[in-house]
N, C-alpha and C positions, 0 to 999 in steps of 0.2 A: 504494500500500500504506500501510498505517498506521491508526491510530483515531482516535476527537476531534478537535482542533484539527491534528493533524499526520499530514500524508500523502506518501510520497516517491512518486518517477516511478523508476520498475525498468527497465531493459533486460532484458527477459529472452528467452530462445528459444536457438536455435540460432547464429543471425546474431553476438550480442554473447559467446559463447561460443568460434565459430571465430577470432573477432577477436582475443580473449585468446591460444589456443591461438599464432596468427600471431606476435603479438607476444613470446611466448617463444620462439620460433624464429629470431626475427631478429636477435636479441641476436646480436649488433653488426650486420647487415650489416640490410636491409631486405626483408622478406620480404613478397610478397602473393598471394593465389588466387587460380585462373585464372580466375575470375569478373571479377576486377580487372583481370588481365591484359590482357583482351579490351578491359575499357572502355577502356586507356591503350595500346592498340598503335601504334605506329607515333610516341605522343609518346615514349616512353620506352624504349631498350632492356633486354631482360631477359631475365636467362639461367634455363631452365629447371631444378626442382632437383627434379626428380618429384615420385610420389604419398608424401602423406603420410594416416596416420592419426591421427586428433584425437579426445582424448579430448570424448565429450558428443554429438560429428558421428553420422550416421547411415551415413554415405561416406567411404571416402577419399579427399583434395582432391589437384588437383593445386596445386603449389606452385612461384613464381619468386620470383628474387631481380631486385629492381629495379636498375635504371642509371642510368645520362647523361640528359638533358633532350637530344631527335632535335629536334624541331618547336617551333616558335613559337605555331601557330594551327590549327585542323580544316587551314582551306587548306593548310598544309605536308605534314599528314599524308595530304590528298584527292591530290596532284600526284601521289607512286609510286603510287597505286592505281587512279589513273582516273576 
C-alpha cells in the first residue's frame, strides 16, 4: 500500500485478524486455535476453552489454552502414536 517513493506490506484478511482477536484473549495466560492446536499436539499440553466468536471471523473458533513443553523432537511425539 502506499504512493510515490513509499509503500508498506499490510497483513490483511482474516488470518492476521483472528491473531489479534487471540491475543486479547490471552491476556495473561496463552491462548491458541484449534488450527494450532492440531499443529502442536502431543509437543505441548492444552487444555480446551471452547468455541469462541471473533469479531471480523466468518466462524466460531474453537479455542485452547496452551501448557508445558511434552516432547523434545517429532520422535517423542511419533513413540505414543505409533
Amino acid at each position: 500500500m502506499g504512493s510515490g517513493g513509499r509503500h508498506e506490506q499490510l497483513a490483511l484478511g482474516e488470518t492476521p485478524n483472528l491473531a489479534a482477536r487471540l491475543q486479547n484473549l490471552a491476556a495473561p495466560i496463552s491462548a491458541i486455535s484449534s488450527t494450532t492446536h492440531r499443529l502442536v499436539q502431543g509437543y505441548f499440553t492444552c487444555d480446551d476453552c471452547g468455541i469462541h466468536s471473533f469479531k471480523g471471523s466468518r466462524r466460531p473458533r474453537g479455542v485452547s489454552r496452551g501448557g508445558r513443553k511434552r516432547a523434545q523432537s517429532r520422535l517423542d511425539v511419533a513413540k505414543p502414536s505409533g
